[in-house]
Each structure stands twice: as C-alpha cells, then as structure tokens.
C-alpha positions as CSV (number, residue, x, y, z in Angstrom):
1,X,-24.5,-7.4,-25.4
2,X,-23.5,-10.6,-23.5
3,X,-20.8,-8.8,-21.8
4,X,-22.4,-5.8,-20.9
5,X,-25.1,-7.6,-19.4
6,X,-22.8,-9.6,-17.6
7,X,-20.9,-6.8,-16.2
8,X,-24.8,-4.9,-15.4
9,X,-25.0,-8.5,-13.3
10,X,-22.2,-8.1,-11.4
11,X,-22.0,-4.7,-10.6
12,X,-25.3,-4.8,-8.9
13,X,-24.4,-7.9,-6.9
14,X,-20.9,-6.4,-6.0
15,X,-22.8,-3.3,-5.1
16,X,-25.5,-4.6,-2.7
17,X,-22.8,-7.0,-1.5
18,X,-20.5,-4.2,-0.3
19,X,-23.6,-1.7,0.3
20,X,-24.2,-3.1,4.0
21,X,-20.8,-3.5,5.2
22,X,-19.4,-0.1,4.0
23,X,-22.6,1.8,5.7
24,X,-22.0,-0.1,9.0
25,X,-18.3,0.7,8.5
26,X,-18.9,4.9,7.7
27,X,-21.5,5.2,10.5
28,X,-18.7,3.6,13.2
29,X,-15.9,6.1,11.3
30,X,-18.9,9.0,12.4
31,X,-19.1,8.0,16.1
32,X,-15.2,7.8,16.4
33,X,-15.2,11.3,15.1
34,X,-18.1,12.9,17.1
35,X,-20.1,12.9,14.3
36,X,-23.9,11.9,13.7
37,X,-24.5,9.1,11.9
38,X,-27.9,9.3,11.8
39,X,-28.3,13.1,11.7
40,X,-29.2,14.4,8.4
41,X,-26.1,17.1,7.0
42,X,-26.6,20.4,5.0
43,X,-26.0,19.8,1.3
44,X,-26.9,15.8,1.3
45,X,-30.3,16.5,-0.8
46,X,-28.0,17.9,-3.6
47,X,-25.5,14.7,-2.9
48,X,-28.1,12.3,-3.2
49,X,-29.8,13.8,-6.9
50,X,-26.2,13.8,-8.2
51,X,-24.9,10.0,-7.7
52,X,-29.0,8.6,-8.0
53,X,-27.9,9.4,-11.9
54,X,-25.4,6.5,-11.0
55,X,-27.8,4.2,-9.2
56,X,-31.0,4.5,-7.5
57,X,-29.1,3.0,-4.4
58,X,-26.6,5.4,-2.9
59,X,-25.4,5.7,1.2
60,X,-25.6,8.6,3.0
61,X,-22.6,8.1,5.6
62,X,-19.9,8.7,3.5
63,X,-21.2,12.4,2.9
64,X,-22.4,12.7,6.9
65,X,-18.5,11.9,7.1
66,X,-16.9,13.7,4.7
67,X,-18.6,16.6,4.4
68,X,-17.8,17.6,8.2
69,X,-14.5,18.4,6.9
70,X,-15.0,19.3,3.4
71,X,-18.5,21.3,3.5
72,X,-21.4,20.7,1.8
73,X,-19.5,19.4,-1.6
74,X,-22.3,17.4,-3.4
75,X,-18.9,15.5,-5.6
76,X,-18.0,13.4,-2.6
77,X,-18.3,9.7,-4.0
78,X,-20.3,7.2,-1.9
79,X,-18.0,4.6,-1.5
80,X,-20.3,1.8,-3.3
81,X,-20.3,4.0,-6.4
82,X,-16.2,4.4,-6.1
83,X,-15.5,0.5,-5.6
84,X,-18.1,-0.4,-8.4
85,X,-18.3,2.0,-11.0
86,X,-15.3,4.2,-11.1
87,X,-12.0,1.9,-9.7
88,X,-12.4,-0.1,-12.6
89,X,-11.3,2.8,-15.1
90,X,-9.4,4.6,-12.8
91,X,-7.4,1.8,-11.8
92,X,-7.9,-0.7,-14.5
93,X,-7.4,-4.4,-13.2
94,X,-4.8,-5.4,-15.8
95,X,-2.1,-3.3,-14.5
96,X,-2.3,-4.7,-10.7
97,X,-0.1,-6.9,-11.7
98,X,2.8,-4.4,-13.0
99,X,2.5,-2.2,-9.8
100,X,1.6,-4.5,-7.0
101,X,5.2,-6.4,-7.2
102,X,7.6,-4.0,-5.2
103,X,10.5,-6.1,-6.2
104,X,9.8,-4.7,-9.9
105,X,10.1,-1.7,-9.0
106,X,13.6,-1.0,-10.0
107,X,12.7,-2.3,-13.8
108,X,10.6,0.3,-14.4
109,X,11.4,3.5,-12.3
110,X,14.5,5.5,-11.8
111,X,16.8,3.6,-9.2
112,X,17.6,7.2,-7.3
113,X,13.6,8.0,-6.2
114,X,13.6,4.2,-4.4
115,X,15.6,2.9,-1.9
116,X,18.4,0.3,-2.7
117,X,17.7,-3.2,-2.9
118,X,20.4,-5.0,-1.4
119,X,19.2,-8.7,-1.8
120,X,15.8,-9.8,-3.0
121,X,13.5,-13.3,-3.8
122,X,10.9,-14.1,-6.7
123,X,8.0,-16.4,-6.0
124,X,11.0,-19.1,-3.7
125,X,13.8,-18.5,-5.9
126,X,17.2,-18.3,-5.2
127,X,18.1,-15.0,-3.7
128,X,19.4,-12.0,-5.9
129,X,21.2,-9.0,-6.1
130,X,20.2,-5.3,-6.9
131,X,20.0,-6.0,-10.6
132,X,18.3,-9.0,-10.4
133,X,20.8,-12.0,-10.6
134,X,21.4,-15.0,-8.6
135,X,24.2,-14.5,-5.8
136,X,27.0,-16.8,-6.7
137,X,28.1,-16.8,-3.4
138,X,25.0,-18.1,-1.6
139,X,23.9,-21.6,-2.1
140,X,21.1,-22.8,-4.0
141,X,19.4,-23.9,-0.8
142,X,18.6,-21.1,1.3
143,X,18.4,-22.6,4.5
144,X,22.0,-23.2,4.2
145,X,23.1,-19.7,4.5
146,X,24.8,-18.7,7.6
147,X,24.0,-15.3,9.1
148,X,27.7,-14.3,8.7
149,X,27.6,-15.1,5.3
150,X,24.5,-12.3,5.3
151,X,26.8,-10.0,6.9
152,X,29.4,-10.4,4.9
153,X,27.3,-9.9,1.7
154,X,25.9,-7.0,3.1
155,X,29.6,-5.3,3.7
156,X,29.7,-2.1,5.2
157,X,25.4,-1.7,6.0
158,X,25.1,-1.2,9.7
159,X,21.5,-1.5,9.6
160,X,18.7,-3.0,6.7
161,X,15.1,-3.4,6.0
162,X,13.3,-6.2,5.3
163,X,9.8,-6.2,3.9
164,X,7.5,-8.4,1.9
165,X,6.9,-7.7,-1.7
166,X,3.6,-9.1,-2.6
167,X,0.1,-8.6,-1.1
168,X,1.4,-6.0,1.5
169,X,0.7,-2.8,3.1
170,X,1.1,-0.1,5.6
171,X,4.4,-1.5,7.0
172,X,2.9,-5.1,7.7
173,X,5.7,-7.8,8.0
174,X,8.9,-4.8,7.9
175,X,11.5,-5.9,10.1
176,X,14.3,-3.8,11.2
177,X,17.9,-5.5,11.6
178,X,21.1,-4.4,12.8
179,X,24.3,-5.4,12.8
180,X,25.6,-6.3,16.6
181,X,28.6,-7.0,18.7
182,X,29.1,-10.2,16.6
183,X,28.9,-9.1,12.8
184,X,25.5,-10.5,12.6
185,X,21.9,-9.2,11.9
186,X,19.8,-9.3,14.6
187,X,16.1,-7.5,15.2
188,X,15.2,-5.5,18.4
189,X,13.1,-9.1,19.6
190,X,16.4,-11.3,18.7
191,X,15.2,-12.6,15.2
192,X,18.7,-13.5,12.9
193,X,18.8,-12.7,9.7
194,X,20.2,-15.9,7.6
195,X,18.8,-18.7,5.2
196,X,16.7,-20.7,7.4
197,X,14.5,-17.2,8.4
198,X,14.0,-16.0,5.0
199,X,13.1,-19.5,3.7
200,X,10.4,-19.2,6.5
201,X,9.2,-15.2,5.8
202,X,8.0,-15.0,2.8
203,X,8.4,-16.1,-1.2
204,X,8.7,-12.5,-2.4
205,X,10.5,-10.3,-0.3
206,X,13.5,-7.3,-0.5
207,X,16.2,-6.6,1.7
208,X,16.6,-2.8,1.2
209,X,19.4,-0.5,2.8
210,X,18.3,1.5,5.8
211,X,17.9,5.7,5.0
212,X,16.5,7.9,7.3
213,X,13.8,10.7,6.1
214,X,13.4,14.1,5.9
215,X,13.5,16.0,9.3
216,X,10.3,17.6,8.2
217,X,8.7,14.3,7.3
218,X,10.5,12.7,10.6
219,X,8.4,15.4,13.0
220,X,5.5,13.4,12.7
221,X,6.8,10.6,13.6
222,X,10.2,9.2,13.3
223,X,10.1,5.6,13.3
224,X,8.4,5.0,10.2
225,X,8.6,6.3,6.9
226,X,6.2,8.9,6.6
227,X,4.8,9.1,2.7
228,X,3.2,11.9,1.1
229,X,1.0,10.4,-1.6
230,X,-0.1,12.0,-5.0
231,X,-3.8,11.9,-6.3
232,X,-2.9,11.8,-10.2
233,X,-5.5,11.3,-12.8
234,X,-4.6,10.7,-16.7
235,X,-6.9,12.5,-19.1
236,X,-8.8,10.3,-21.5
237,X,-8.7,13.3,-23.9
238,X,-4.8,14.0,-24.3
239,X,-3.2,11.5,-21.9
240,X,-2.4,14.6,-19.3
241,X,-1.3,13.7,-16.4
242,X,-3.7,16.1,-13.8
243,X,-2.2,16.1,-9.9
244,X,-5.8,16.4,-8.0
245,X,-4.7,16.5,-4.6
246,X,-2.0,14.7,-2.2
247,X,-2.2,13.7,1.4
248,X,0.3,12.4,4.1
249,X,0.7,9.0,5.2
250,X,1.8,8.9,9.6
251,X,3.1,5.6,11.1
252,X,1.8,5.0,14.2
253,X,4.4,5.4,17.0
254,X,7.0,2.9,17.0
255,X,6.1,1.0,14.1
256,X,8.4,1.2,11.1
C-alpha cells in the first residue's frame, strides 16, 4: 500500500513537472513544421476520452503534431502519459545499466553485427584490448603512451573511431583519426591520438575500427553512420518478441 502510494506520489509530481515543458516544447515542434499549435485537429475529441482513462491531465500538442502525419489516430501517446506511465514497463529501469555501457556490448551480442573494438577503457582503467584485457605493451599510466606506440598497436588500421561509452548519444564526442605522413593518428582539427589525450577524453571510451556503410544507407548522408532502428515490443503473455515499426536515423551533414 506504502509503495503504491508512493509511486501514485510521484508520478503525479513527475507528471505536472514535465507537463509544462513538454507542451511548450510540442507547440515550438508545430510552428517549425507549419502546423497550428493552437488550432484544434480532427479526431483530438476521441484522443482526449482515450488517454483521460490514464489521467484527467492530458496535452493536446503532441496529437496537433502527430496526427498531421499520421491522421486522426486517437492511439498517439501524449508524451506525459509515455514518460510516466508506460517507459517504466516498457523500458524497465534495472536494465539501463546492462544496455547503456557500449563497451559491454561485445559480452553480450554477436561480435559480427558490431563493429571491432580495437582498444577500450572502464571507469579510468588501464586500457584494453578487444576481449577485454589489459595491453601489456602500454604502461600502467596512460599519459605515458606515445602516439607511435598507438600506431603501432593499431598495425595495419589506416583510419579509427573514437567515441565515448557512457552517457552518450547521437554521435556527441566521436572523433575521426587517421593515420598521416608520420605513422601517427591525427583528427581533421590536428588532435593526436596518444596517452595524454585519452587520459583527458573520457573514463569510458572505445576505439573502434573505421567501416564504411551501405551505399543505400550512405545516400542520405555519408559522413555519419546512418541507423535504421527497430520498435520491438516483448509480450507479457508468451515473451514474443512483436517488431511494431522501424525508422531511420540521418546525421546531419558532416558530422560523423
């Protein structure tokens, strides 16, 4: 009884807490796209007696939104409803840790859907290889490896990615390097890859080798790596695994 009331308590808090800002934020997303904020749209009396079932509080802007591309689908979830009542099972909190570490990837999925992790670091550790051991070769302190001692490592790569493993997103912190004239790693703006520059990046971090995409995927834009992501829901009745729908992720130009 304690718990549930507990959880009644903080729903409606987290709800009128995230109430304001997401309206302001779907009526801006409406006048980006030509679209009405304030204009009432077909099919939005039928929206608003489905999710008042939820809550007696429910925001209009995410159907004047949606429903300019979709129709007049009363199953759109206001976004208040979908951060406060429905993330928490579809995405239950105990497993962000498992998925949210990209350097655990390669424990749990197969090694030939991701790309190769050439050299990686755990929460400041020493640096590792592909399978998760400290490299003999480099020192214990970081900052003491040379960039030609990177290089060397690295062997025949021309060209690696390096990217942040915790707390990241939508290519923010990826850098680019490639090997130049003198057999070390350099970025486009000059940055050398060796000890003292990842002891500064980040804790967690991957170097991964460079692959370039699909030629389909690559139309949209070719500098980045453009992802097609899978809706997937798994059935409370026989543990099914149900593919609901799948969209395409586009870097913006330039950005990796």
């Amino acid at each position: 009884m304690l718990k549930s009331t507990i959880i009644d308590i903080y729903d409606n808090f987290l709800s009128k807490r995230l109430d304001r800002s997401i309206q302001l934020w779907w009526k801006q997303n409406c006048k980006r796209n030509g679209i009405n904020p304030n204009k009432s749209q077909k099919g939005e009396e039928q929206y608003l007696a489905l999710w008042h079932k939820v809550t007696p509080r429910v925001e209009v802007y995410t159907y004047r939104f949606f429903s300019h591309y979709m129709g007049a689908v009363p199953y759109i979830v206001p976004e208040t409803i979908g951060h406060t009542f429905l993330e928490r099972y579809l995405n239950p909190l105990r497993y962000i840790s498992f998925y949210s570490d990209k350097n655990a990837y390669n424990l749990y999925l197969n090694p030939a859907c991701t790309p190769k992790r050439l050299i990686s670091r755990v929460n400041g550790s020493c640096l590792m290889d592909e399978i998760y051991q400290p490299i003999k070769k480099f020192s214990k302190d970081i900052v003491k490896i040379t960039s030609l001692d990177i290089a060397k490592y690295l062997g025949c790569h021309n060209k690696v990615c390096l990217k942040p493993t915790i707390d990241t997103d939508s290519g923010k912190g990826v850098i680019i390097f490639s090997k130049d004239v003198d057999g070390v790693f350099r970025s486009n703006n000059q940055l050398e890859l060796n000890g003292l520059f990842l002891h500064n990046y980040e804790a967690n971090f991957t170097i991964q080798e460079y692959f370039s995409q699909h030629p389909y995927l690559a139309q949209f834009n070719d500098t980045s790596v453009n992802t097609i992501r899978l809706c997937v829901y798994k059935s409370v009745v026989n543990d099914d695994l149900i593919i609901k729908g799948a969209l395409i992720r586009i870097g913006a130009h330039d950005s990796f």
